[in-house]
N, C-alpha and C positions, 0 to 999 in steps of 0.2 A: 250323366247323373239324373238322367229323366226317373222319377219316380214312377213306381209300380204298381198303383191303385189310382182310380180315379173316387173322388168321394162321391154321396151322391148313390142313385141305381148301379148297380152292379151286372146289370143289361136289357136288353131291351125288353123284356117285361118287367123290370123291375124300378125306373126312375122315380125319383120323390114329385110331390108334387108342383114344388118351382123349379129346385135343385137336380140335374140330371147329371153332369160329371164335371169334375175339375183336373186338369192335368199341367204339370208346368213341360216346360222343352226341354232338349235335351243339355242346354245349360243353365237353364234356371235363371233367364234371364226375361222370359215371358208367363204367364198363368192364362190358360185356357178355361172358358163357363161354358159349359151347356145348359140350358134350361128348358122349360116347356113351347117359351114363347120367343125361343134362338138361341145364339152362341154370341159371346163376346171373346175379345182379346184384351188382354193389358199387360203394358208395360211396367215392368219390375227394376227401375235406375235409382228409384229414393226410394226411403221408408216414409216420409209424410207424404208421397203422394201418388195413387193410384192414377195411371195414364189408360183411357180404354183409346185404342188405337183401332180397334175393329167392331163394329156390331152386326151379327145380319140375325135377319128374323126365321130363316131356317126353322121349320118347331120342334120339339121334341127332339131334342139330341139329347145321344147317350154317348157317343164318341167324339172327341175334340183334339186333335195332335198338329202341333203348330213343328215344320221343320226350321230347327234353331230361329233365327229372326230373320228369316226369309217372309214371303206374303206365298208359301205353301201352305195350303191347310188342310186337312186330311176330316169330314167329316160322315157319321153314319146316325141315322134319325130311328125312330121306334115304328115310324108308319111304312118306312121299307129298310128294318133291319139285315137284309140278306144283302145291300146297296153300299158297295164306296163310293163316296165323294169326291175329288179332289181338286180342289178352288184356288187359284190364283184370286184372294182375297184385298190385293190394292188393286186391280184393273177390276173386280167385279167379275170374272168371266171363271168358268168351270172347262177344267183342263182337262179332265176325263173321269170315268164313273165306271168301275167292274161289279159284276153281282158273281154273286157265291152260292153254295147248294144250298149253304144252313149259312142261322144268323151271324153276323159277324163281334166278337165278345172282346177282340183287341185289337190293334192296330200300332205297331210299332213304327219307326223309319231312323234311319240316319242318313250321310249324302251318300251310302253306297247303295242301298239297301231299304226296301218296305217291306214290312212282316203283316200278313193276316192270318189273325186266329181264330177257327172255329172250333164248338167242342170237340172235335176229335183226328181234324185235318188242321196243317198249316200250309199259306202260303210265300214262297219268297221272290218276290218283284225285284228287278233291277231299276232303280228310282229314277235314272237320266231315261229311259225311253217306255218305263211300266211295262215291259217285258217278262212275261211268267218265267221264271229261270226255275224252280222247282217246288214240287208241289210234296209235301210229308203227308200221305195219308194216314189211316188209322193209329191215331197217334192213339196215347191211353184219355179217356176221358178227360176231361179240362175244364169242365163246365162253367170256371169264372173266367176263361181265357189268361190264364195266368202264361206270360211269357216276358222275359227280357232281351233285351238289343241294346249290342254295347254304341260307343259313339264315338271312336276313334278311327281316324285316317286311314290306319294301318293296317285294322283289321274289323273284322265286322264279324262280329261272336252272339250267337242267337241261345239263351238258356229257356228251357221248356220242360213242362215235369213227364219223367220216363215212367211213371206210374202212378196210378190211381189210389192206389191202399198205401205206399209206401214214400217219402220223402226222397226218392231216385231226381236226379236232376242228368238233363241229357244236354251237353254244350255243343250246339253245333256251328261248325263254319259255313256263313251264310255266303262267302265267296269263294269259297274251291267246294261246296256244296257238300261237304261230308260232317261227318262226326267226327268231333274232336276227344270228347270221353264222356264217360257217364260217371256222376259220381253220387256212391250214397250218404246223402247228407243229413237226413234225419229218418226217425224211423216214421212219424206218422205222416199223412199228405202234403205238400207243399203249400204255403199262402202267402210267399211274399220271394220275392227275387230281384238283384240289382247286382248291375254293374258297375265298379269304379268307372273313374273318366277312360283311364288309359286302357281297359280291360282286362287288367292283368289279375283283378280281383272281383270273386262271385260275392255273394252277401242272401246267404235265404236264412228262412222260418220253415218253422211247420205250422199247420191247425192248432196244435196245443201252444204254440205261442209262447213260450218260456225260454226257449234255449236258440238265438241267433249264431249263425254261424259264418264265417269269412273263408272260402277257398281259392287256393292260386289256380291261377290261368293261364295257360291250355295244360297245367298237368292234375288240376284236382285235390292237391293234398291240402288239408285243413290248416288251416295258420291261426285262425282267430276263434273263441269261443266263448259268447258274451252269454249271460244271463238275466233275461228280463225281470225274471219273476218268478217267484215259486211256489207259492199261494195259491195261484187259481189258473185256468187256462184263460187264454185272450185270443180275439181274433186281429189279427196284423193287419194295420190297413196298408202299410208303405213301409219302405225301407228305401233310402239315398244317402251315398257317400257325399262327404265335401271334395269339391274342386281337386283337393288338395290329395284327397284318400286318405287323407290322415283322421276323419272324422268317420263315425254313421248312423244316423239317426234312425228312427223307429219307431212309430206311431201303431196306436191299435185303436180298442171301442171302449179304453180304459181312459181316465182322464189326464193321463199320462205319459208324453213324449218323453221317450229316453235318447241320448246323445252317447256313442262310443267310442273309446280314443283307443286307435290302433295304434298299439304303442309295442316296438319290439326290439331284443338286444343287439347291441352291436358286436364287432368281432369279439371272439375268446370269450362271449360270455357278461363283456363289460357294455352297459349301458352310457353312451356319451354324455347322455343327462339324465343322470339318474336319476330316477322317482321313488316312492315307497311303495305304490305299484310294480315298478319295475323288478322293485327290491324281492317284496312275497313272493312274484310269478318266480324267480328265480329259483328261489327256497320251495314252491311246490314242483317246481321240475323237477329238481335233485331229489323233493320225498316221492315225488309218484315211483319211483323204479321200485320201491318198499312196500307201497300200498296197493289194498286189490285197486280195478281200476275204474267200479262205480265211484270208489271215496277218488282220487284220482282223478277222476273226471272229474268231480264236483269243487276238486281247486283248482280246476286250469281257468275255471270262468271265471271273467272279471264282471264290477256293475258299472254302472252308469258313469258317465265321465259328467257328464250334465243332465239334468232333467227341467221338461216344464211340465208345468199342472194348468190346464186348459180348465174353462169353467165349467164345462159340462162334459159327461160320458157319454158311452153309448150312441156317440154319432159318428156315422164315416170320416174319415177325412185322409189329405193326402200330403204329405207334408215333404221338406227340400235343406240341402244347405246351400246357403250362395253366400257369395260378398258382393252386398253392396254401401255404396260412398265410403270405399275400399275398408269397411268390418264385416266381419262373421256374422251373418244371419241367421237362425232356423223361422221357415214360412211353414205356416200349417193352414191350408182352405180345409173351412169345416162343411158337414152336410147344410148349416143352417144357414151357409151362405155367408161366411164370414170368413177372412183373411188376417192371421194374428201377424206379425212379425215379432222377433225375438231378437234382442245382445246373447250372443256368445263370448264368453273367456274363454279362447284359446287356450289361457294360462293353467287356469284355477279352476274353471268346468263351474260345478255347483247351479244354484237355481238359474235359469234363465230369466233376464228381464223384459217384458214386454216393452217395446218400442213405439209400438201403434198398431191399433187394428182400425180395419176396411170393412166393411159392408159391401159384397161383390153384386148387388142389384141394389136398386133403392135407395133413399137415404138412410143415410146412416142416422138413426134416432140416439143411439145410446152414447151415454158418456166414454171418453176415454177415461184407459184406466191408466192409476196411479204412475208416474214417471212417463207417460208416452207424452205426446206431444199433444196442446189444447185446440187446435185447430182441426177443423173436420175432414174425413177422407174426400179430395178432389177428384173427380172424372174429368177429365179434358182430352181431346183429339189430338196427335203429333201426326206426325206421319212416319210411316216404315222405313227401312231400309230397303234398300233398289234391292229386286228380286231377281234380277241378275247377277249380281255379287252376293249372294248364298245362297241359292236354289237348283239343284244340280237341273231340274224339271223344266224345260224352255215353253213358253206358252204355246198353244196349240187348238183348233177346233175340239167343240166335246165329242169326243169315241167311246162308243160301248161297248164294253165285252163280255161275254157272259162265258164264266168257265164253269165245267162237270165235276171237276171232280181231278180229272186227267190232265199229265204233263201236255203241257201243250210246245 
């Protein structure tokens, strides 16, 4: 459920001036900072209190990808963007570092699998010995590095956009190294992509940002078809399912998180818990075979299951679901450096209420708001989990490798 945008620079020429990227793991149980003057880590176990567990002074980073709660950390800086990192972060020691032809704009991994993305090549490493296992050239442009990597056991499903002008998504198997299908999911470009936990469900946007869409895994067909917004175009900052896949939220540069509830009938037609959503979507299924099928299309979309209204617009951000001190969260890191947390209703959806926000550098100057809690975000040190119990990466001398371009 690792989320799909980093807030903050959007790549190495572009980071803010403290804020360079935020990324959580791939179960959303850590948040990754990069900033001008290093990277942090923190632990995400409470809503009243922020744990940084990691700091290094690193400067300028724009990429930060922590594997699950291991002491793997994956990091690429603005002074040698063309440079991966990758640091064994409780022992302090750097496990190895590959360079690339052009700069490097993402950086995926789970424990089978590392993805690097540049605008127009991808590469895919084998994670237990960073083995080049195949290299995608000329992919179609990509310029924000947009790609997704599922985070399941069983398979390891790599989504990347099949074209430049057009909202084409190309699912590939990143361990039997082929393509799995292509499927066309929206007409205008791609800007946001995710995986459920289990992989068995896609989750993209386009550019114009209105129309989210849900398809099955490995066959492509559409299942789900939510509507943001109709009013104006937006730019997507993130899209992540909950745990559960039963949820998906949605963040853009609007001040606006929307939550989606995949919600679908059971056998014969009959709904086990039926809803009044359940109910319509019914009754428009039965009239689409009637109607042409822009009107058609336009009632298969459902809206929002929840939503929250952040206080400000027009900033990056990256946002998550998780549970933790076992409720429903929605985490949103903004570009200004700030970490909201949110209550979810499962039940009943509607506003979400703030629980407590973080200041992810600095103190935290400002009031909490109404219903959170009155004491201030806490930074304190724990310590990790042994990096030998989830780290597929065993430590090692730092190795360099510089690849062309070419299978190696």
């Amino acid at each position: 459920m690792e989320s799909t945008e980093a807030a903050g620079g959007s790549g190495p020429d572009g980071p803010e001036l403290r804020f360079g990227c935020a990324s959580f793991n791939q179960d959303s149980t850590s948040l990754a900072l990069g900033t001008r003057t290093g990277y942090k880590l923190f632990s995400l176990t409470t809503v009243e209190k922020l744990d940084c567990i990691h700091e290094s002074e690193t400067p300028d980073v724009y990429i930060v990808e922590r594997l699950f709660s291991s002491s793997l950390v994956v990091v690429v800086s603005t002074a040698m963007p063309q440079r991966m990192n990758i640091y064994h972060f409780k022992k302090g020691t750097e496990i190895c570092n590959y360079s690339y032809p052009d700069n490097i704009l993402a950086v995926k991994l789970n424990r089978q699998r590392l993805v690097v993305c540049l605008e127009e090549s991808i590469y895919i490493h084998n994670i237990k010995d960073m083995k080049l296992l195949k290299t995608l050239l000329n992919t179609p442009s990509n310029p924000s590095g947009l790609c997704a990597l599922s985070i399941t056991h069983s398979n390891s499903y790599l989504a990347y956009p099949g074209s430049s002008s057009t909202g084409e998504v190309v699912v590939y198997d990143a361990i039997g190294l082929n393509t799995v299908t292509v499927i066309p999911a929206h007409d205008s470009p791609l800007a946001a992509l995710s995986f459920n936990a289990s992989a068995t469900k896609l989750a993209s946007a386009s550019e114009r940002g209105t129309v989210i869409r849900v398809f099955s895994v490995p066959e492509g067909l559409r299942l789900f078809e939510f509507r943001r917004g109709m009013k104006r175009y937006v730019s997507i900052s993130s899209l992540c399912f909950s745990p559960d896949g039963q949820y998906l939220c949605a963040s853009s540069n609007t001040e606006t998180v929307h939550i989606f509830k995949l919600e679908q009938l059971g056998p014969s037609g009959e709904d086990e818990a039926a809803t009044w959503t359940a109910y319509v979507g019914k009754m428009f299924s039965a009239a689409s075979n009637y109607l042409p099928a822009q009107v058609s299309g336009m009632m298969s979309q459902d809206r929002a299951f929840a939503t929250v209204h952040l206080l400000s617009a027009a900033q990056r951000n990256v946002c998550t679901l998780a549970v933790i001190q076992k409720l429903p969260r929605l985490l949103v890191a903004t570009a200004e450096g700030q970490l909201f947390i949110y209550n979810v209703d499962p039940l009943h959806g509607g506003e979400c209420m703030l629980a407590f926000k973080h200041r992810l550098f600095g103190a935290d100057d400002d009031e909490q708001s109404e219903g959170a809690e009155p004491e201030r975000s806490e930074v304190t040190a724990q310590s990790c989990p042994s990096y030998a119990q989830t780290a597929a990466l065993p430590p090692s001398a730092p190795v360099t490798a510089t690849l062309t371009g070419q299978c190696l």
